[in-house]
C-alpha positions as YAML, in Angstrom:
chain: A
units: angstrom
residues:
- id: 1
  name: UNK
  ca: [77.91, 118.73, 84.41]
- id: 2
  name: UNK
  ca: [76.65, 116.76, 87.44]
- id: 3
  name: UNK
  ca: [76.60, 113.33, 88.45]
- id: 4
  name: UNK
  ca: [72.77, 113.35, 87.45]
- id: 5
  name: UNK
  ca: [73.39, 115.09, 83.88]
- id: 6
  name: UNK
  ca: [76.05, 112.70, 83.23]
- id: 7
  name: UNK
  ca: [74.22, 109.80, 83.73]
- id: 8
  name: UNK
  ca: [70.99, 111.09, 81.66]
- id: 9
  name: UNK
  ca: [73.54, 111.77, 79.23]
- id: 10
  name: UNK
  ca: [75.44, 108.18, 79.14]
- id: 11
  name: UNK
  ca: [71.61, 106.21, 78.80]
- id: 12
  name: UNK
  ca: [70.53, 108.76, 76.22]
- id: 13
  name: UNK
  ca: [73.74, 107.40, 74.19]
- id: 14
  name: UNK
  ca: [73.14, 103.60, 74.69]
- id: 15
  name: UNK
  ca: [69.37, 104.23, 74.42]
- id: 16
  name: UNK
  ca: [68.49, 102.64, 77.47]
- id: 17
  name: UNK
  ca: [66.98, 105.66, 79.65]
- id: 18
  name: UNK
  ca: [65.13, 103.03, 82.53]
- id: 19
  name: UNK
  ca: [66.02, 103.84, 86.24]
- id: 20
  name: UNK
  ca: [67.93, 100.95, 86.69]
- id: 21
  name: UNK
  ca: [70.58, 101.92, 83.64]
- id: 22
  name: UNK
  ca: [70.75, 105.23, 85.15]
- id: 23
  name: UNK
  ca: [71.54, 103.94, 88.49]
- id: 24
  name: UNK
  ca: [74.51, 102.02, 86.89]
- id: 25
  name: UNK
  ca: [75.69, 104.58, 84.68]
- id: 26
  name: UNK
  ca: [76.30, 106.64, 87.82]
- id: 27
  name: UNK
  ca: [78.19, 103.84, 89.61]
- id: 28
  name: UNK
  ca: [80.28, 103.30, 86.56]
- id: 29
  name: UNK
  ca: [80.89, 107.49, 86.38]
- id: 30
  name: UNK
  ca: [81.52, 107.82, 89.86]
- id: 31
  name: UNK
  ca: [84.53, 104.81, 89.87]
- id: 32
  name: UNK
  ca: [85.81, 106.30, 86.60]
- id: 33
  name: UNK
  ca: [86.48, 109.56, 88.16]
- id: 34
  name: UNK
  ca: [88.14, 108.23, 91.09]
- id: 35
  name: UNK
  ca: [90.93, 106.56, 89.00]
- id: 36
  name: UNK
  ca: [90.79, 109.68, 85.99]
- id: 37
  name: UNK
  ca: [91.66, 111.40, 89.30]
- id: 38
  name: UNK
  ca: [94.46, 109.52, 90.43]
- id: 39
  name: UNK
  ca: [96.50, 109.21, 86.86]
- id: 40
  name: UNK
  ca: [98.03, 112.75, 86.79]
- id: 41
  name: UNK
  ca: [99.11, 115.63, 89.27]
- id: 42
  name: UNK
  ca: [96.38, 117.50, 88.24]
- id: 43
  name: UNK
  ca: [97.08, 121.06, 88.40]
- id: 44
  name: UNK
  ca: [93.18, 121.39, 90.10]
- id: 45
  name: UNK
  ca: [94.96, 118.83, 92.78]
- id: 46
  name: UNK
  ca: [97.60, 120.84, 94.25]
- id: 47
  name: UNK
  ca: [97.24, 122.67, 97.46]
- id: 48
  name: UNK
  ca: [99.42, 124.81, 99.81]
- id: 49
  name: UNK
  ca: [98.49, 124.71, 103.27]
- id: 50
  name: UNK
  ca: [100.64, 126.44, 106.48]
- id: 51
  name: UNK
  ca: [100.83, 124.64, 109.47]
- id: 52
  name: UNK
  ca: [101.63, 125.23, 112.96]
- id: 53
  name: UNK
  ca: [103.76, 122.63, 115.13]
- id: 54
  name: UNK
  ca: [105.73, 122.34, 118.28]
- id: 55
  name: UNK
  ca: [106.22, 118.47, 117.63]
- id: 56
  name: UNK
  ca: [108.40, 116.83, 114.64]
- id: 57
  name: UNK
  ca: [105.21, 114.41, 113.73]
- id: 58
  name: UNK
  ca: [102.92, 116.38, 111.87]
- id: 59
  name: UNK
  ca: [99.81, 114.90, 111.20]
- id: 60
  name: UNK
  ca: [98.28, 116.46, 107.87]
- id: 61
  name: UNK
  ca: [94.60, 116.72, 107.61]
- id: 62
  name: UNK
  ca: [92.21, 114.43, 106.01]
- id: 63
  name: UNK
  ca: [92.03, 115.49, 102.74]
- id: 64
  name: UNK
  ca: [95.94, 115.65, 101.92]
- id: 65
  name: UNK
  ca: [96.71, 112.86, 99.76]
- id: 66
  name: UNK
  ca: [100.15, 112.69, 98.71]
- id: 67
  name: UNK
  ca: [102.94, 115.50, 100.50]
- id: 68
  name: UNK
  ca: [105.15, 117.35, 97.14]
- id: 69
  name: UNK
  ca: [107.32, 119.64, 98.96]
- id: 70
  name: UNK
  ca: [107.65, 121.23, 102.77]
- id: 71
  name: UNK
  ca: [108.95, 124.26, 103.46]
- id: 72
  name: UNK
  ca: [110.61, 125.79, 106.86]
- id: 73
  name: UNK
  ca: [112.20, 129.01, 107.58]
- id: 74
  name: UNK
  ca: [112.45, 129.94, 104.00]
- id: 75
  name: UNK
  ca: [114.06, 126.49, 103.10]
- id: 76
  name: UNK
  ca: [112.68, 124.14, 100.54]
- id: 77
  name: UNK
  ca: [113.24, 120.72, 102.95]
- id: 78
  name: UNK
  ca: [114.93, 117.11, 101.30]
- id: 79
  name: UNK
  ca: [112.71, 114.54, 101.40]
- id: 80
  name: UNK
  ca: [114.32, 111.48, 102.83]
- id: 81
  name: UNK
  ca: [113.62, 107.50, 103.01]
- id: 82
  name: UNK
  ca: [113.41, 106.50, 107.07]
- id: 83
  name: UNK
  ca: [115.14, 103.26, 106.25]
- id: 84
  name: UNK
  ca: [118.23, 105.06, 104.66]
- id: 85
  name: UNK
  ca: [118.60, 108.09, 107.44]
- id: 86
  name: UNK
  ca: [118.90, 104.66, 109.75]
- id: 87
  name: UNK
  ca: [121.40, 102.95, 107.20]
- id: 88
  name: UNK
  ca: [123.46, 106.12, 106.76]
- id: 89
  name: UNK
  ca: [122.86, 108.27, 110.19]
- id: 90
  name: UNK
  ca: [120.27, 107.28, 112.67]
- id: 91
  name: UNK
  ca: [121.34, 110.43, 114.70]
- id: 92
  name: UNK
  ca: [118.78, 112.28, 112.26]
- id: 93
  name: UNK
  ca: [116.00, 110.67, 114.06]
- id: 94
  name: UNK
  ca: [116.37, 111.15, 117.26]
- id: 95
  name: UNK
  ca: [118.48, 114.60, 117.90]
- id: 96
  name: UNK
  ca: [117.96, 118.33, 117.67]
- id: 97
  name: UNK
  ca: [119.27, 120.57, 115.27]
- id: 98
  name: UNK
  ca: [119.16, 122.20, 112.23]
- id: 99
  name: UNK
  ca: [116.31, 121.12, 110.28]
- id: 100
  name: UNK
  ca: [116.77, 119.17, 106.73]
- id: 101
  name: UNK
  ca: [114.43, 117.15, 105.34]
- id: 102
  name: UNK
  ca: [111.31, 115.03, 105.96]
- id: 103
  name: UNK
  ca: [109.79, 111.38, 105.88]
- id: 104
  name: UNK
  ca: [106.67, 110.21, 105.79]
- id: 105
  name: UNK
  ca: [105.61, 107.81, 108.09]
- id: 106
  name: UNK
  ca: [101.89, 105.81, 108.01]
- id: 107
  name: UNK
  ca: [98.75, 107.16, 108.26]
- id: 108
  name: UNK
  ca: [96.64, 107.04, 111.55]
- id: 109
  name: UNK
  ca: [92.93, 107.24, 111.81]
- id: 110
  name: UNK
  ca: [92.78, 110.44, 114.05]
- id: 111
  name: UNK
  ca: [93.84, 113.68, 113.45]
- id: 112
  name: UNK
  ca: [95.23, 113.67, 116.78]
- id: 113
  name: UNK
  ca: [96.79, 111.05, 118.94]
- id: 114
  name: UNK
  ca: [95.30, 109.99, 122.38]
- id: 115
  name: UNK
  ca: [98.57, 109.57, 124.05]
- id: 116
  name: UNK
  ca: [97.62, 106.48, 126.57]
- id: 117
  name: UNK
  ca: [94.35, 106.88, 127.41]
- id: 118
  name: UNK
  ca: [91.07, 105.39, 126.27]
- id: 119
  name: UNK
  ca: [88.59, 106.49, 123.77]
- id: 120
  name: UNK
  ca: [84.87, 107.43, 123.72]
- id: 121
  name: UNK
  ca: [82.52, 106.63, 121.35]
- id: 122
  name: UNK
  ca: [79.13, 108.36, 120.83]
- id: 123
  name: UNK
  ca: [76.57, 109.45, 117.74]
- id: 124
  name: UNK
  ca: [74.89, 112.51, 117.13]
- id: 125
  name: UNK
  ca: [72.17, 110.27, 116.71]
- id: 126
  name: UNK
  ca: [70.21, 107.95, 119.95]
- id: 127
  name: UNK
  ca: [69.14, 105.22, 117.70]
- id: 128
  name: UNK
  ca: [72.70, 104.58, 116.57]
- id: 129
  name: UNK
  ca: [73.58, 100.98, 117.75]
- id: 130
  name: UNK
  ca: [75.84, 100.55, 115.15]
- id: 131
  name: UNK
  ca: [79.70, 97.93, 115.49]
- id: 132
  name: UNK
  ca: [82.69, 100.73, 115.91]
- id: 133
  name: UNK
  ca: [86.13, 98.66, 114.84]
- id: 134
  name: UNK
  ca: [89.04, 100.31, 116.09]
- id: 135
  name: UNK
  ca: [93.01, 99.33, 115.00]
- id: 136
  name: UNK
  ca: [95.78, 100.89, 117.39]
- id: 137
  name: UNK
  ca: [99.18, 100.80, 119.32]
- id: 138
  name: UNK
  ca: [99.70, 100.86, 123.21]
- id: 139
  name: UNK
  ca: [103.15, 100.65, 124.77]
- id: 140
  name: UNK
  ca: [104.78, 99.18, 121.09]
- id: 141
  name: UNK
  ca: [102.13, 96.88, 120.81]
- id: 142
  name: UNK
  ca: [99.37, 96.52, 118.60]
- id: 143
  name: UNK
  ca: [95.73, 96.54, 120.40]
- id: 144
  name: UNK
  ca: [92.38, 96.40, 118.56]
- id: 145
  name: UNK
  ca: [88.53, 95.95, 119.67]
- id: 146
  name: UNK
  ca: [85.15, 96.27, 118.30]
- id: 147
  name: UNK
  ca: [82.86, 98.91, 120.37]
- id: 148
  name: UNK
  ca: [78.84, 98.90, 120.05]
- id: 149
  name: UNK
  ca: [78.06, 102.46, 120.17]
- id: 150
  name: UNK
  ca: [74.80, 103.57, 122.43]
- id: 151
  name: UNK
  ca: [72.98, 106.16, 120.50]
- id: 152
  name: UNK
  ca: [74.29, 109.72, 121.96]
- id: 153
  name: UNK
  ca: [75.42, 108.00, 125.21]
- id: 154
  name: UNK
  ca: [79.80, 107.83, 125.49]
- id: 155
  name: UNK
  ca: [81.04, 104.22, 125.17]
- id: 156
  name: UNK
  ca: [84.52, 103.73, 126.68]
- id: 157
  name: UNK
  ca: [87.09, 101.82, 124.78]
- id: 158
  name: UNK
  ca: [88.42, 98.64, 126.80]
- id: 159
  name: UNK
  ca: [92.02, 99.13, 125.59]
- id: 160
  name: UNK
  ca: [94.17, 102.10, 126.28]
- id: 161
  name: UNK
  ca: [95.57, 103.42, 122.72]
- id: 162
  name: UNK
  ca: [98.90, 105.49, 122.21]
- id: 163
  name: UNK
  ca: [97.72, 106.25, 118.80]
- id: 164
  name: UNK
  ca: [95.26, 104.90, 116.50]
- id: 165
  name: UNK
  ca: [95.81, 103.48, 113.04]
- id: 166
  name: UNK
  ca: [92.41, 102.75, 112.26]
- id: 167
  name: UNK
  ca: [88.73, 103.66, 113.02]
- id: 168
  name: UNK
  ca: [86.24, 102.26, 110.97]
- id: 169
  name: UNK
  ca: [82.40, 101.88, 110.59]
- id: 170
  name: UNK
  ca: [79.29, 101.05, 108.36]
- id: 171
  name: UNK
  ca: [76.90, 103.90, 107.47]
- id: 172
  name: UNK
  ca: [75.19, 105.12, 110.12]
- id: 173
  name: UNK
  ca: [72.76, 107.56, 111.16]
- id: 174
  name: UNK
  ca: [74.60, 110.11, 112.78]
- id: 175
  name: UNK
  ca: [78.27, 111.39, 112.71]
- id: 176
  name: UNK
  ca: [80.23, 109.37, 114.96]
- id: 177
  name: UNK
  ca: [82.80, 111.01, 117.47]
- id: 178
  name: UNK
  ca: [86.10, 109.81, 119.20]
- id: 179
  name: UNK
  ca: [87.33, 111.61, 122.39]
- id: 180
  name: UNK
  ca: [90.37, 110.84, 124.43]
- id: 181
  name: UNK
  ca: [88.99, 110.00, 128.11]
- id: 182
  name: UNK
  ca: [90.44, 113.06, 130.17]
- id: 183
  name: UNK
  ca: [89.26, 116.17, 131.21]
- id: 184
  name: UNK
  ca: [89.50, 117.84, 128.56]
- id: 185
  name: UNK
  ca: [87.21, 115.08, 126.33]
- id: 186
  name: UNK
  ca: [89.62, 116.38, 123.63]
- id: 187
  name: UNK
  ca: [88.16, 114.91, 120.52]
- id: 188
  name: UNK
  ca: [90.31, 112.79, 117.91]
- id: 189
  name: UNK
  ca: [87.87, 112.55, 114.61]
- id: 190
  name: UNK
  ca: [84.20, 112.81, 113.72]
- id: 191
  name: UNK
  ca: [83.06, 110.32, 111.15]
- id: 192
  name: UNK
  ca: [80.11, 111.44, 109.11]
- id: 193
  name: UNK
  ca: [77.09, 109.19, 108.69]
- id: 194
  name: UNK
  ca: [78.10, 108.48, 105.06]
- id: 195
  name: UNK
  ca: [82.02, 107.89, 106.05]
- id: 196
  name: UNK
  ca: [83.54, 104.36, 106.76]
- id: 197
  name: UNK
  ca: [87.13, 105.73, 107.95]
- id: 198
  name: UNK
  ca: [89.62, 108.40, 107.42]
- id: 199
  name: UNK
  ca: [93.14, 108.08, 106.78]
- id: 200
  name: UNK
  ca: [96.04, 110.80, 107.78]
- id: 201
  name: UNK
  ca: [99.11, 111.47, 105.77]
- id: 202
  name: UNK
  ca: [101.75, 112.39, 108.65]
- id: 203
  name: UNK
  ca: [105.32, 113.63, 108.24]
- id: 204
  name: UNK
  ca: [108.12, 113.26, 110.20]
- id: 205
  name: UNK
  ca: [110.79, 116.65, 110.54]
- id: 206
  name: UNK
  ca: [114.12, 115.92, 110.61]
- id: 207
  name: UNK
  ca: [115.85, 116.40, 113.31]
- id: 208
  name: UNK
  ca: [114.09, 117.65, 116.53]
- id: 209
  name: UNK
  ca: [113.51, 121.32, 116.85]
- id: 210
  name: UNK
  ca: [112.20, 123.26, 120.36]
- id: 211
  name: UNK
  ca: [109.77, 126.13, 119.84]
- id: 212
  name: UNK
  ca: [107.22, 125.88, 117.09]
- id: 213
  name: UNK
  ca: [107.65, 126.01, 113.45]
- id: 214
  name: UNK
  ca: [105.63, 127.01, 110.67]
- id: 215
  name: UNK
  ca: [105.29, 124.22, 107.42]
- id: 216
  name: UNK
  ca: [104.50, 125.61, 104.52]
- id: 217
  name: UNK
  ca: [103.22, 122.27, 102.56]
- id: 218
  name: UNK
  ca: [102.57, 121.62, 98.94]
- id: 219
  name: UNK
  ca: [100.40, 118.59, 98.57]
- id: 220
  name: UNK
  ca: [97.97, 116.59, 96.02]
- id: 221
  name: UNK
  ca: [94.26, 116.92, 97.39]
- id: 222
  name: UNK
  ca: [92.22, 113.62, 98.01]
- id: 223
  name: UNK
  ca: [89.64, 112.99, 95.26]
- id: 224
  name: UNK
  ca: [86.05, 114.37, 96.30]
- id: 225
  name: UNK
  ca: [84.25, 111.59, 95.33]
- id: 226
  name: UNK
  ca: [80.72, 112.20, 93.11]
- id: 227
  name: UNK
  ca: [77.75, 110.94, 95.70]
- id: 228
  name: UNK
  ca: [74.52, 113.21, 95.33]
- id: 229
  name: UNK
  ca: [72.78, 113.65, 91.89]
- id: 230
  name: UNK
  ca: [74.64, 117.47, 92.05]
- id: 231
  name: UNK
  ca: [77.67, 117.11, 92.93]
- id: 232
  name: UNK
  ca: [79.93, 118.09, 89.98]
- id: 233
  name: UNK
  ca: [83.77, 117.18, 89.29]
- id: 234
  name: UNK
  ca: [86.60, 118.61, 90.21]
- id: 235
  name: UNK
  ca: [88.06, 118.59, 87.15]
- id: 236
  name: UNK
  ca: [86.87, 119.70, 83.98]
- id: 237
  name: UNK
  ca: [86.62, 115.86, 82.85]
- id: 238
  name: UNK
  ca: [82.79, 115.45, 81.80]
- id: 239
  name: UNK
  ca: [83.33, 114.21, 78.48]
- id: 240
  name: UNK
  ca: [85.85, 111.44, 79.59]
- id: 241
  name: UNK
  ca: [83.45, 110.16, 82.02]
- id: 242
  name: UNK
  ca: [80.63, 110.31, 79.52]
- id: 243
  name: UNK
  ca: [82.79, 108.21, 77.48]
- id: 244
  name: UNK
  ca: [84.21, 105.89, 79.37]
- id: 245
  name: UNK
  ca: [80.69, 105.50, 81.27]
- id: 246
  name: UNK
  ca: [79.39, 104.72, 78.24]
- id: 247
  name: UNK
  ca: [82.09, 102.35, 77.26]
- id: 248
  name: UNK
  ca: [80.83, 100.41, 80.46]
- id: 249
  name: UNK
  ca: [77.51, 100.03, 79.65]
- id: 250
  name: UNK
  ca: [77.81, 99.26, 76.25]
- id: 251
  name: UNK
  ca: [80.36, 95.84, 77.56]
- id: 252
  name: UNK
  ca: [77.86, 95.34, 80.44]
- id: 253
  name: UNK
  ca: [75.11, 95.14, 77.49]
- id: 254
  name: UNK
  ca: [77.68, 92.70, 75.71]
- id: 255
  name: UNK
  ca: [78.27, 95.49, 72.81]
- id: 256
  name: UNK
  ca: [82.31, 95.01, 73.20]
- id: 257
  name: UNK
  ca: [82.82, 96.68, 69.26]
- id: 258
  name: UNK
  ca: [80.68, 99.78, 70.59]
- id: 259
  name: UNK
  ca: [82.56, 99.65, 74.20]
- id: 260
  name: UNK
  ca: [86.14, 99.57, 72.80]
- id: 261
  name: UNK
  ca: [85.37, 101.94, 70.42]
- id: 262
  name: UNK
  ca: [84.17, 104.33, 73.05]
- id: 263
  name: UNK
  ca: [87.24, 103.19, 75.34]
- id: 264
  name: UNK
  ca: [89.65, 104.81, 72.23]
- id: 265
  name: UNK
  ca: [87.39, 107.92, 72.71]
- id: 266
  name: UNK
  ca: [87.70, 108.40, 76.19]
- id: 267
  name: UNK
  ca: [91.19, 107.81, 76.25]
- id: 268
  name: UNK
  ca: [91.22, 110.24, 73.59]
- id: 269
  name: UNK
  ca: [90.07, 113.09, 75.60]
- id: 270
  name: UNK
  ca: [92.24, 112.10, 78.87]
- id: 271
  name: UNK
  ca: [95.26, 113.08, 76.99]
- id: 272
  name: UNK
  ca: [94.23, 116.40, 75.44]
- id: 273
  name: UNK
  ca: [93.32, 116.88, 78.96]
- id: 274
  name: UNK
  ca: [96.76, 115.89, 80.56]
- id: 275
  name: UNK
  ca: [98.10, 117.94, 77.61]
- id: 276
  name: UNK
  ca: [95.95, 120.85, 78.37]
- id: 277
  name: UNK
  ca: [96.84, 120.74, 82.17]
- id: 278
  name: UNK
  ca: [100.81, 120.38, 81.14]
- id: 279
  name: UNK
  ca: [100.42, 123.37, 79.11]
- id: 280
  name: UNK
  ca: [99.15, 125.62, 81.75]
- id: 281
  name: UNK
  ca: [102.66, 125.80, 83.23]
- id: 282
  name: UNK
  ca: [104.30, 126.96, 79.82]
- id: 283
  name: UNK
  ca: [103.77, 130.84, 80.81]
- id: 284
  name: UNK
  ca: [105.20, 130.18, 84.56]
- id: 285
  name: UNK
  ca: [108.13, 132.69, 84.87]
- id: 286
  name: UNK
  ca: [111.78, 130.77, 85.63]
- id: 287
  name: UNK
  ca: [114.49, 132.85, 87.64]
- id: 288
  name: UNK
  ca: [117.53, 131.55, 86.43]
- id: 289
  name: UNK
  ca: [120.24, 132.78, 88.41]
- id: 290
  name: UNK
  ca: [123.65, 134.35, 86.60]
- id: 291
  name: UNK
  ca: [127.25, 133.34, 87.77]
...
């Protein structure tokens, strides 16, 4: 079903079909998903994706929300705490050699760093005069600055940024770009008009490695949020955000009896689905090695 069917659906049940009550019901739908989304490793979450690096920072791309496994050369890697490899053997972070495990480390706002220069701003759009906030580091220090972008025209950054952490906006017109200011204009992210930031997962390799590897990694997908009248789930999850939708309405109406009752119902339905989901791994085939 999408978002629009849903929320015809939800104000049929409450019998309250007026524009506004359907403009709620899809707020409440929309939110619901979001956190139905994040309560299980949904089987429709996982993802595999190869990637190509000559550096042990990998920045992962937008849309990777949580890293399960990484595998190099064949080898399933360990995933490690920072804080303990520096506890136990900070060697690990700083030398070459054979490669065994990875860490995460915090997510940046670019999908690549601009390594000590400054940034340009610009829309796609010339009436775009809209406040561009930007969060970074320069030289171990943390730098940040608001820039007023000029319609299509490039604004330069003031600060120089070694990487940035952060890049946010308010809706705007057109997508917003970020280049690094060299000669090659190489650009860092392009936030779309809807978009407010982005956030990148990145992984550190341990230990250093020359040449380039291929990562092989297993990851949960971010949630694709519901925002136009068609846009359907990702999950087969209708009925639970019918319900708990519902459930919503019925407490914002002050029907609490009706809402909790529809709360047990929804609830209802998120298991059998996290049962259903469990279930489709019970004809996976096991190699169990013999001695």
């Amino acid at each position: 079903m999408t978002l629009a069917d849903m929320a015809d659906h939800v104000v049929e049940r409450i019998g309250s079909p007026d524009v506004e009550s359907v403009k709620q019901a899809k707020r409440f739908i929309k939110y619901r998903y979001q956190m139905l989304y994040g309560t299980h490793l949904w089987q429709d979450s996982k993802v595999t994706l190869d990637l190509e690096t000559s550096s042990n920072e990998v920045i992962l791309p937008n849309w990777v929300d949580k890293v399960l496994q990484v595998i190099v050369d064949n080898r399933r890697l360990s995933s490690f705490d920072r804080q303990n490899i520096a506890e136990v053997d900070p060697r690990l972070l700083e030398e070459t050699g054979e490669l065994i495990g990875f860490s995460m480390l915090s997510t940046v706002g670019t999908h690549t760093h601009p390594v000590g220069v400054k940034v340009t701003l610009e829309s796609t759009e010339t009436t775009d005069n809209s406040n561009v906030r930007l969060r970074g580091l320069y030289g171990g220090l943390e730098v940040e600055e608001t820039v007023v972008l000029s319609g299509t025209t490039p604004v330069t950054s003031t600060n120089y940024f070694d990487e940035i952490t952060s890049l946010s906006k308010a809706a705007t017109s057109g997508a917003v770009k970020a280049k690094r200011v060299s000669d090659s204009a190489e650009e860092l992210v392009v936030l779309l008009p809807s978009e407010n930031d982005r956030r990148h997962s990145r992984i550190q390799i341990h230990r250093n490695f020359t040449g380039t590897k291929t990562l092989t990694v297993m990851a949960k997908r971010k949630v694709t949020p519901l925002i136009h009248d068609y846009d359907t789930p990702t999950l087969d999850c209708s009925g639970a955000l019918v319900a708990f939708a519902t459930a919503d309405m019925l407490d914002r109406m002050r029907q609490a009896g009706k809402a909790q009752a529809k709360v047990a119902e929804a609830q209802a339905l998120v298991a059998s689905m996290v049962d259903r989901d469990r279930n489709q791994q019970a004809h996976v085939v096991r190699f169990i090695p013999e001695d």
